[in-house]
C-alpha positions in Angstrom: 71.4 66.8 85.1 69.5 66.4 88.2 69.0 63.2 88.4 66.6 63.0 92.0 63.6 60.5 91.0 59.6 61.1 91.6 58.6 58.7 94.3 55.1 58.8 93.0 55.6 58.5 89.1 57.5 55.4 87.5 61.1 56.9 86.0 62.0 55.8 82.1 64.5 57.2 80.0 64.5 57.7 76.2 67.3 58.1 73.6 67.0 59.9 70.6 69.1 58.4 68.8 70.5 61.3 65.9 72.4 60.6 62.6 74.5 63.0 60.5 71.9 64.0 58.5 69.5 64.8 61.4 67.2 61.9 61.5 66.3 60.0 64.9 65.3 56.5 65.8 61.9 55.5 66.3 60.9 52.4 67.3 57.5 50.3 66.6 55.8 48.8 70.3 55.1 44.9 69.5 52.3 43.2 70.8 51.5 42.1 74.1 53.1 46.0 75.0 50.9 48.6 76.5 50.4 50.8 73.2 50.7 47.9 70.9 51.3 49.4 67.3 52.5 53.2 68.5 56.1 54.3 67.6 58.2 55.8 70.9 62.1 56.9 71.2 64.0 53.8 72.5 64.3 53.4 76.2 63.0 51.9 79.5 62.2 52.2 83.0 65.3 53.0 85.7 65.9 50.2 88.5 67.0 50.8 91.6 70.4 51.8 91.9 70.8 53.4 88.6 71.2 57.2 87.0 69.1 57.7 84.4 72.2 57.8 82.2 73.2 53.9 83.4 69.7 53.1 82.5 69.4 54.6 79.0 72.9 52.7 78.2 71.7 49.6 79.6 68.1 49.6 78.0 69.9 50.6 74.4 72.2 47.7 74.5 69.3 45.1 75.4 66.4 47.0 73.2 68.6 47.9 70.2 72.5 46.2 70.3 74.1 49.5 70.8 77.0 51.0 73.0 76.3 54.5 73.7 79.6 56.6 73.9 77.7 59.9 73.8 75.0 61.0 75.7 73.8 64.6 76.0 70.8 65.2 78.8 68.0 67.4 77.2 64.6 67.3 78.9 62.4 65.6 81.3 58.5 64.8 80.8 55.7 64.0 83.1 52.6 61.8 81.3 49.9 60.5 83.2 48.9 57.0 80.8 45.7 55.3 82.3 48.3 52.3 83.9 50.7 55.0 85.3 52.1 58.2 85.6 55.6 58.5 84.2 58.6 60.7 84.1 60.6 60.1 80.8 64.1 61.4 81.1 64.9 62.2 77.5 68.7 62.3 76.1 70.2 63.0 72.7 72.6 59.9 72.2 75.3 61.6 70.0 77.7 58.9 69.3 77.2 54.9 69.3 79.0 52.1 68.5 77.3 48.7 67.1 74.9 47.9 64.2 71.4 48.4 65.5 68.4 45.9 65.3 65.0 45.8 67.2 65.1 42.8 70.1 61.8 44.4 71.6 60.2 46.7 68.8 58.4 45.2 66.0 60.0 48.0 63.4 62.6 50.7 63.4 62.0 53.9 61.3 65.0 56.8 61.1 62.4 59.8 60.8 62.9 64.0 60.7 60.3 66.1 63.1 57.9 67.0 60.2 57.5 63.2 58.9 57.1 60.9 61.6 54.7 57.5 61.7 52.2 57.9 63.2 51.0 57.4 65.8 53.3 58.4 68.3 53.1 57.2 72.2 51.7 60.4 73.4 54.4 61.0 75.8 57.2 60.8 73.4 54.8 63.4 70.7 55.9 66.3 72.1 59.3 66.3 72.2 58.8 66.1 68.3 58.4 69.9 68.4 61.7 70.2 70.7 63.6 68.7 68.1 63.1 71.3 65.2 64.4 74.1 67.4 67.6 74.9 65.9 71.0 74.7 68.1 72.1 78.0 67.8 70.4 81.4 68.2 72.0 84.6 66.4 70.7 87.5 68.7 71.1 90.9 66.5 72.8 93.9 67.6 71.7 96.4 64.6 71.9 99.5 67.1 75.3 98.7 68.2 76.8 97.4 64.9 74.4 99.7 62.5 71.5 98.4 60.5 73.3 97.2 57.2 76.1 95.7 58.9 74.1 93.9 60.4 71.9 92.9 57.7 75.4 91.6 56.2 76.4 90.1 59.0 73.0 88.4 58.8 73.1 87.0 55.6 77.1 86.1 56.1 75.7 83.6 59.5 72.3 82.5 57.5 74.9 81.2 54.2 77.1 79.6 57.2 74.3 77.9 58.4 72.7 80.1 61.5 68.3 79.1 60.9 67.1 80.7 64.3 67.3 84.7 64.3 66.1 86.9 67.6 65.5 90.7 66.8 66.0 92.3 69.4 66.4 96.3 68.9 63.8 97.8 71.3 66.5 100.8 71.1 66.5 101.2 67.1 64.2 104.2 66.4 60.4 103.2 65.0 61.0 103.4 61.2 64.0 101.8 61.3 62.9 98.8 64.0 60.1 97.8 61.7 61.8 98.0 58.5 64.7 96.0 59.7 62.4 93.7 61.6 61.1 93.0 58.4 64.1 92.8 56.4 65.4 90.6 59.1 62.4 88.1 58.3 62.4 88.2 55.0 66.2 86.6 54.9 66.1 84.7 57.2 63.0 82.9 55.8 64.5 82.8 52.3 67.1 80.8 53.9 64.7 78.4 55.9 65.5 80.1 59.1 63.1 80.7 62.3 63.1 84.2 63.1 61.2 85.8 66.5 60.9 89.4 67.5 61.8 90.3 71.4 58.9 91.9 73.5 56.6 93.5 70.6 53.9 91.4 69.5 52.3 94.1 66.9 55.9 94.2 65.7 56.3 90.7 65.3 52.7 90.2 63.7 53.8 93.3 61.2 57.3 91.9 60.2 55.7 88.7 59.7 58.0 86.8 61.7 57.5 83.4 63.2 57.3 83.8 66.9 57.4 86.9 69.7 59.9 86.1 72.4 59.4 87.9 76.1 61.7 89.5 78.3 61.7 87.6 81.9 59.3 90.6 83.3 56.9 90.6 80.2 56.9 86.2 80.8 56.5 86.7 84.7 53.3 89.1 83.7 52.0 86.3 81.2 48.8 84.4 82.0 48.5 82.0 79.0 51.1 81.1 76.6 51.0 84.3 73.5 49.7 83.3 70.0 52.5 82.6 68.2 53.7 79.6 66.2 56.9 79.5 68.5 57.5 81.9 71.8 60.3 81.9 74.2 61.7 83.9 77.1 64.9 85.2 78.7 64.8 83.4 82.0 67.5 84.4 85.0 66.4 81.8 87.8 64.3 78.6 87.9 60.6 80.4 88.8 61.0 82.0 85.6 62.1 78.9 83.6 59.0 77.0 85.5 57.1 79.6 84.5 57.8 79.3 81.3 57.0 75.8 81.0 54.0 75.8 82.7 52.9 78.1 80.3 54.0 75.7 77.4 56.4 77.8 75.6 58.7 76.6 73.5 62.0 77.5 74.5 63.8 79.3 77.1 67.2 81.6 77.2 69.4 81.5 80.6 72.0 83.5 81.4 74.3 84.5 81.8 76.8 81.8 82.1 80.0 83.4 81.4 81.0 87.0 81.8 80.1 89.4 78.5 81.6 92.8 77.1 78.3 94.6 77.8 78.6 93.7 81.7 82.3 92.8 82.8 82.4 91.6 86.4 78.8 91.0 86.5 77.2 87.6 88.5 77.5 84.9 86.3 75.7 81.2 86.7 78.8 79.4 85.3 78.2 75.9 84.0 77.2 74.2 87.1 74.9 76.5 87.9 73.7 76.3 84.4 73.2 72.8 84.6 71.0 73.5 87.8 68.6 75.7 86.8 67.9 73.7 83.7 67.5 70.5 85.0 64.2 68.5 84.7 62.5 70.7 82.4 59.7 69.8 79.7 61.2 72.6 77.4 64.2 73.2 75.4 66.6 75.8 77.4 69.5 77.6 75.5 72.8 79.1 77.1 73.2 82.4 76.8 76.2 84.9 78.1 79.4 84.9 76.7 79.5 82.2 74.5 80.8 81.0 71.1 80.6 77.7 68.9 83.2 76.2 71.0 81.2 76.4 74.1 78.8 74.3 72.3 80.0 70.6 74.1 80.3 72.2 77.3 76.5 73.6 77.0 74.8 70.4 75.5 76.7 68.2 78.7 74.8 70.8 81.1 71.9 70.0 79.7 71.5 73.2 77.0 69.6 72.4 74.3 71.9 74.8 72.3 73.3 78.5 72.6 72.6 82.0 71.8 74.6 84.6 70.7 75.3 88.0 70.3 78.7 89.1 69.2 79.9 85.8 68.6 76.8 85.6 66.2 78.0 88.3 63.7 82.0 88.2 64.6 83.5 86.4 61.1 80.8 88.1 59.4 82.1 90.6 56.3 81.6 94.4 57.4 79.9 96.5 55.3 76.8 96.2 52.8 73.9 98.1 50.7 72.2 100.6 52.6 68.7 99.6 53.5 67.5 103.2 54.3 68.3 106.5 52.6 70.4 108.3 53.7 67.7 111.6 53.5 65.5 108.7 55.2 67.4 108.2 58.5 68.3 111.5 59.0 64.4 112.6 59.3 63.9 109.4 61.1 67.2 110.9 63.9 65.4 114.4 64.1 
């Protein structure tokens, strides 16, 4: 994480503090507090001399009795508040040691992003959103692998867990992109799963899906952030991940980090150059390129929010299902 401080804003860090079963920490601001009543992640301001990761450990053990053994860097927020502006370095605190009680708030709460107290501290809001991304993105490959393998290769990663789906098969021909598209959708939301269509908003508006995500030419091209409940972009190089942010999306992909099958010996970012390019960002930024569930550590260390997938998506999923289109229907649509 880059951890260079903003001369002219005051630097505080924030935990979010996650359980096993998902929930975070929220604590109550006491009186006598700026925000007296509002609920805010757990943290504090840096002092001289410290990272941002010294601080957060520091201000956790005096604000809430814990030892943090785990911390995972995620995003960094500007606010201006009518007392100050302030950059909030914001960290996932993974694993802890101690049992926790409020020295400084007046109440703790353990809350999930769609039921929070309210109100929030107006900085710490929108990272709410941030946190009901998903960690792993399943990118499908329908023209490579064929549409019902796919589909049961879909349903194989939504059973195993996978709830955030890209379609991306510009290449499929137009009857069989829209009806997978909206086969696609329809699993994936019967399994509580997010799913987004690459590049084609009329597409994504027909299969019903929850988001359109851009390529990094469409994004560079974009003036104001697309109608969607969630949109995202493949991003190669920080102007196109500021980009993105400054046009409030919702998520970013950047790649790629290792080398993949589809371009062997290509330029790849690597981790540290990962960890670069996604430093001190406002939005959540997946790895992309190369990668599996064991790269998983490695990517949330560097500051990923998560990864994506393509092959490693779909590998352990059963070949082979029920055929979505006729057989008398594909071969009119190939003509």
């Amino acid at each position: 994480m880059n951890t260079r401080l903003n001369p002219k804003a005051i630097d505080v860090v924030a935990g979010v503090i996650v359980r096993s079963d998902g929930r975070f920490l929220l604590g109550r601001r006491g009186q006598g507090s700026f925000y007296p009543g509002y609920w805010e992640f757990p943290g504090g301001k840096i002092e001289p001399g410290e990272s941002p990761a010294e601080a957060l450990c520091r201000e956790l053990g005096e604000e809430l009795g814990l030892q943090a053994d785990r911390l995972y860097p995620w995003l960094v927020r500007t606010h201006d508040y009518e007392h100050a502006r302030v950059r909030l370095h914001f960290f996932e605190v993974a694993q802890w040691q101690g049992e926790i009680c409020a020295r400084v708030h007046d109440a703790l709460d353990w809350a999930l992003p769609d039921n929070v107290p309210t109100p929030m501290l107006p900085a710490n809001g929108p990272v709410l959103r941030a946190l009901a991304l998903p960690r792993r993105i399943g990118i499908t490959q329908a023209v490579t692998l064929g549409v019902e393998t796919q589909l049961a290769a879909l349903d194989h990663a939504l059973q195993a867990g996978l709830r955030f789906v890209l379609i991306r098969e510009n290449t499929l021909p137009v009857f069989e992109r829209c009806s997978f598209a909206k086969e696609a959708v329809c699993r994936a939301h019967a399994s509580g799963a997010l799913a987004v269509v690459n590049g084609d908003p009329e597409l994504a508006l027909g299969a019903g899906a929850d988001g359109l995500h851009l390529t990094a030419a469409q994004l560079m091209a974009c003036k104001s952030r697309p109608d969607f409940a969630w949109t995202g972009a493949s991003c190669h190089n920080r102007t196109e991940l500021e980009h993105a942010a400054a046009q409030g999306f919702d998520y970013a992909l950047l790649g790629a980090v290792k080398e993949t099958a589809t371009h062997p010996g290509g330029k790849t970012l690597g981790w540290e150059g990962f960890a670069a390019l996604a430093s001190g960002l406002p939005l959540p930024v997946f790895a992309l390129g190369g990668l599996g569930d064991n790269d998983m550590e490695t990517a949330r260390l560097s500051g990923a929010h998560g990864i994506a997938a393509i092959r490693s998506a779909w590998r352990s999923a059963p070949m082979g299902s029920r055929k979505l289109f006729p057989d008398r229907l594909r071969k009119k649509t190939r003509a």
